[in-house]
N, C-alpha and C positions, 0 to 999 in steps of 0.2 A: 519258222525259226523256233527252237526251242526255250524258251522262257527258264530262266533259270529260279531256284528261291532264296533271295537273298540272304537269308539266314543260313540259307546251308550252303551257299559260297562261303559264308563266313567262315563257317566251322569247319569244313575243309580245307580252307587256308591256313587254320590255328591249327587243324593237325600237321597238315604238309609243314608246316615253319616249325612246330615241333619235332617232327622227321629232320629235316633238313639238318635241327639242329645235333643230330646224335651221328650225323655222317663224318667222315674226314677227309679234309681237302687232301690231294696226291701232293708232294713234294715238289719242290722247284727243279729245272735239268741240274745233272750233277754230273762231273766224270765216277765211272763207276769204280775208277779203285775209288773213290771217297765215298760212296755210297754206303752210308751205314746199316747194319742190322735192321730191318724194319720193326718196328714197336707193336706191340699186341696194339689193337683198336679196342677199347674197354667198351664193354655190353653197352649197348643203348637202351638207356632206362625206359620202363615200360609208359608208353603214351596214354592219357587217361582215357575213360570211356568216352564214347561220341554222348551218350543218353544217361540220362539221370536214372533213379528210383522208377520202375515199372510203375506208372497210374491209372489208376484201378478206372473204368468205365461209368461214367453217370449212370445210364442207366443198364440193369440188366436182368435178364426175363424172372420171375418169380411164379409164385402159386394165390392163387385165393385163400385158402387155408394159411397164408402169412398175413395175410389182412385180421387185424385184430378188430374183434367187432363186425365183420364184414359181415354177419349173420342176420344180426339184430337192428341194423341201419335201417331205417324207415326210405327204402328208393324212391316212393314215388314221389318224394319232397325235390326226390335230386333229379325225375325225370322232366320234370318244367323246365332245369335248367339244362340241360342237356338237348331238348329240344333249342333252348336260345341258340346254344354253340353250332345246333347244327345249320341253323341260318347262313351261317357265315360257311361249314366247312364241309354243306352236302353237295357244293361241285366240284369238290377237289379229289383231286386222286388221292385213293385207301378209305375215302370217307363216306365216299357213293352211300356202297352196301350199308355201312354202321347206320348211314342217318336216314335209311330209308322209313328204317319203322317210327319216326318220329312224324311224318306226316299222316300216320291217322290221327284225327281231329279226337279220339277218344285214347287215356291214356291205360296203357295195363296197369295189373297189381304189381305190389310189391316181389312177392315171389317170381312172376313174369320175367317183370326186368332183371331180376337178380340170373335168372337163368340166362336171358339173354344177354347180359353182360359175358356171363361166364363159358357160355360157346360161340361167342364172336372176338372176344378182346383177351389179351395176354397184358395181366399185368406186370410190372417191372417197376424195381426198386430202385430208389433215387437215392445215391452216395455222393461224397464229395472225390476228389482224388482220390485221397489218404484213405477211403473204403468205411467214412464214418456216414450213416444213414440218421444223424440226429442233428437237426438244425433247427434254425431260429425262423419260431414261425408268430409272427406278431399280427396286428389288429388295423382296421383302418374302417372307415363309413363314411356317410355323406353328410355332413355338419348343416345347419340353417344359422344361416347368418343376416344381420340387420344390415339394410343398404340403402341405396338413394345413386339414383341418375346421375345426378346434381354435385357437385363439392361445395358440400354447405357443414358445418357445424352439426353432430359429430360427426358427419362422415369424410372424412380426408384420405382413408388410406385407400389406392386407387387400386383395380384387377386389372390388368393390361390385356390386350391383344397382343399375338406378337409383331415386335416391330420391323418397318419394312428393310431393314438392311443385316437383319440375320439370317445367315447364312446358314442351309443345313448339306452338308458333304456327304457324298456317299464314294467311298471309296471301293467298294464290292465291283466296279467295273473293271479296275484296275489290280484289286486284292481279294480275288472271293472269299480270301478264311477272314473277314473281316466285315461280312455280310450284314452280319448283326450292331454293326457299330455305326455311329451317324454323330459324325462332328459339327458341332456351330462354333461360327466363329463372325467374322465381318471383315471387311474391305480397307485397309488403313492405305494409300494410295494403291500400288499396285502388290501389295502384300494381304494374303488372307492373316489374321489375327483372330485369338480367342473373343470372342464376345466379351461385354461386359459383367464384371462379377455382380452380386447383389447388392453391394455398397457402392458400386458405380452405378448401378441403376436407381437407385434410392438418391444419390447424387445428382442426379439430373445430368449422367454424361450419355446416357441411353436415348436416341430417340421413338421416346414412346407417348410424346406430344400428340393427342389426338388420338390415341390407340386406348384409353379410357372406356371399358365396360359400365363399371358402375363402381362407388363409392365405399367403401365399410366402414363403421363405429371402431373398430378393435384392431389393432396391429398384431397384434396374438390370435387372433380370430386369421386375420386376413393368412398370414404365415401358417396356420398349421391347413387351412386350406389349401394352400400350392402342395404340403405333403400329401393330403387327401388325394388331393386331383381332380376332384368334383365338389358341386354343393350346391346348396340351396342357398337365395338373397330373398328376403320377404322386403320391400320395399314399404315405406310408408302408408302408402296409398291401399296394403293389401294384396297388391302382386307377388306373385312369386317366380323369381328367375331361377333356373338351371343352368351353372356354369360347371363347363366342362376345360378338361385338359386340352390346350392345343398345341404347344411346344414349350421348350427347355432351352436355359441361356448355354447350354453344352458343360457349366462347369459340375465338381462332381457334387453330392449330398454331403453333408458334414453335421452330424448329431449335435444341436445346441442342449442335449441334455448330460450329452457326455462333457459335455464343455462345463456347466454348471456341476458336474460332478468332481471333475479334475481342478476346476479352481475352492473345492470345498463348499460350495453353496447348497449342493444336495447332495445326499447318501443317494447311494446307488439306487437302493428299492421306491426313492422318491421320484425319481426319474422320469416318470410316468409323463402323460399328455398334462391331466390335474396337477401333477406338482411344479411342473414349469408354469401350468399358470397362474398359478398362488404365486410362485414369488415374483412374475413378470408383475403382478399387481402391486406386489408388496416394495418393488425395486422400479417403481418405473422410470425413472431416469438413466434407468443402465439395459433398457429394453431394444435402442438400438443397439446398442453393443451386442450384446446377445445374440441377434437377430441376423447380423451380417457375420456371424462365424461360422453360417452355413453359404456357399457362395453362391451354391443353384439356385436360380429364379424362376418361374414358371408361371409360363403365359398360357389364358384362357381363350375358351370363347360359348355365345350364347347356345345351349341348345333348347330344344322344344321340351316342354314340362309334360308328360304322363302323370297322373297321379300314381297309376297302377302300376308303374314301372322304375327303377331302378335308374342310375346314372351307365352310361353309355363309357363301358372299358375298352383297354387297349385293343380286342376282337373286335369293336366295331357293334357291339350287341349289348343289351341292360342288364346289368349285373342283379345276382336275385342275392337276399341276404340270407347270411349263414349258410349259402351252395358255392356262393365264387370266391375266388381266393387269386391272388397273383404271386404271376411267378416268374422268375428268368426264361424268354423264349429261346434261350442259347441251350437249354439242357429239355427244358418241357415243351412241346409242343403247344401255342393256343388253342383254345377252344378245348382240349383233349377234358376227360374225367380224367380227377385226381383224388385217388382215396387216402386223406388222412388222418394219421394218428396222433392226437397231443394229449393238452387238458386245460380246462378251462382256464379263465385268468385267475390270476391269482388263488388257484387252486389246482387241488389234485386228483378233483375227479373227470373222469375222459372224458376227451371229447372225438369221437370215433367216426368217420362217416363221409359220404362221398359227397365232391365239391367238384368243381368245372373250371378250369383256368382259360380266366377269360381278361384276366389284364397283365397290367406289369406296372413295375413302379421302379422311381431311382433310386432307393434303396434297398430294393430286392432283388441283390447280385447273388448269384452262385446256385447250386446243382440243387442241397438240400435247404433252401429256403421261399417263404410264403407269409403271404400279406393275406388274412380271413377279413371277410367283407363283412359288415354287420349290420347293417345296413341304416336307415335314413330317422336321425333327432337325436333327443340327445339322451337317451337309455344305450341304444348303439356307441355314442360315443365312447360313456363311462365303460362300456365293457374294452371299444376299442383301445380307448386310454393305457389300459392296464394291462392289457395282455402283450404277454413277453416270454413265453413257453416255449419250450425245447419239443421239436416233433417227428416224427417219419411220414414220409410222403413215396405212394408208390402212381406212376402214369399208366393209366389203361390205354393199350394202343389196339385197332383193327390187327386180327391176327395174319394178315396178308401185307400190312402197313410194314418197311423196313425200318430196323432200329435210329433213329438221329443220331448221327455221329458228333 
């Protein structure tokens, strides 16, 4: 049987009933001497288009000579990471050949890999619809935070696991253009329902009883880590934990900095990671409030501590700092190299150079957007803090690899 799509029953139904309406019913039986003159039937007005505005393609094929910088980038910084990516994408089809040469134990020069890049890979230029190639590329790293096992004084705000009765939906069996989508929600008798927002969860309407990782000193601390999505707990004793992403309460992200902007608390260019937490200090009694006007909540879990390595992103592999970046896998492929072009935080001098998309985040929606990794204390922080630049971003694909639709 032929599956129909329900969107486009629709819209040929609103054409047909639009048709319909421009027809004219035939007259009732008449004897014909009373048959009148029959009446022009007036033009039927023109029915609108089925499609909107032609939009433009995310990505589409370019030149290395559009790579700004692409001369002068130091590769061999970017070929360690590119070796991670290939962990994860040397058994997949188009990526055999590309990741073959990463298994010598010895790495090329600069020059080498520039070559090699430029006679295996086609790069292609990341647009939004509208055919605008400049987007919002901001900052993120791995925080170290103060903890405890234990809920003792100060540590009370809790990292959860996620809880046993969240549900994660995949509807990709039933709707494949929706592949990329993953709904949570939970059980209310025999209906599926959204999960709990953050302020039901902070409420104690969540069962996350016993799903208790470890403890944190800072509610600001604990909160911009679920944005992270990783970090570091040093415990009392000297330990150090690795917590990692492991799911999401399904609702969306909501900026509490735009929040504190639009209620006049901070100028826009305050905005920052540092200026929310000057004034969470400065306002603490208004720090829940703040806190739950983002609804998404984000549950962890432990992983194993490398020193020498990086937190473990959405690819499944350790992120190297100032090489990974995250991005939408609905437009960029993971693991792919991505060369981009911005400037530093709070400045305007470039920052040029190729990087390896190896996670994702919940608020890095759309074609021309990216989250730079910077990786682990708190000099990474301040830089991540701040940065808030406008950027271009082009995907290197295997020249044999088909375009992602």
């Amino acid at each position: 049987m032929v599956k129909l799509d329900p969107r486009r029953v629709l819209m040929y139904a609103l054409v047909g009933a639009a048709l319909a309406a421009c027809a004219t019913r035939p007259p009732p039986p008449a004897r014909v001497a009373a048959c009148p003159a029959t009446a022009q039937c007036p033009p039927c007005p023109v029915c609108p288009a089925l499609s909107g505005e032609p939009r433009v393609p995310a990505l589409a094929p370019a030149s290395f000579e559009d790579l700004p910088g692409w001369r002068d980038d130091d590769l061999a910084q970017a070929w360690a990471a590119f070796r991670t990516s290939c962990r994860a994408l040397r058994f997949r089809e188009h990526w055999r050949d590309a990741c073959r040469p990463t298994e010598s134990p010895e790495a090329p020069d600069a020059p080498a890999i520039r070559a090699y890049f430029e006679a295996s890979f086609v790069p292609y230029r990341v647009a939004t619809a509208d055919g605008n190639m400049q987007g919002m590329i901001t900052g993120y790293y791995e925080p170290l935070l103060r903890g405890s096992r234990d809920r003792r004084a100060p540590y009370v705000h809790p990292l959860y696991a996620p809880p046993d009765d969240l549900l994660v939906i995949d509807l990709a069996l039933v709707a494949p253009e929706t592949k990329s989508l993953r709904l949570r929600g939970r059980l209310d008798g025999r209906r599926v329902v959204p999960y709990f927002s953050r302020a039901e969860i902070e409420n104690g309407l969540a069962a996350v009883a016993g799903k208790e990782i470890v403890y944190i000193d800072d509610a600001i601390a604990a909160f911009f880590l679920q944005i992270q999505g990783s970090g570091r707990v040093r415990l009392d004793s000297g330990e150090v934990l690795r917590i990692g992403y492991a799911d999401q309460n399904g609702h969306p992200y909501q900026s509490i900095g735009r929040y504190l902007v639009e209620q006049g608390a901070l100028k826009l260019e305050e905005a920052s990671m540092q200026g929310i937490q000057a004034w969470a200090r400065a306002n603490p009694a208004r720090v829940v409030e703040l806190l739950n006007q983002n609804p998404s909540y984000v549950f962890f879990r432990e992983l194993p501590l490398a020193a020498d390595s990086g937190p473990i992103g959405a690819l499944g592999v350790p992120l190297t700092a100032e090489r990974s970046i995250a991005v939408d896998p609905r437009f960029i492929p993971l693991g792919a190299p991505v060369y981009l072009a911005t400037t530093r935080p709070d400045s305007d001098a470039p920052l040029e150079r190729l990087m390896l998309a190896q996670d994702t985040g919940g608020a890095i929606r759309g074609a021309a957007r990216g989250d730079f990794f910077w990786g682990t204390g708190e000099d990474a922080g301040r830089l991540a803090g701040r940065m808030r630049q406008q950027g271009r971003m082009w995907v290197l694909l295997p020249k044999e690899m088909p375009v992602p639709q």
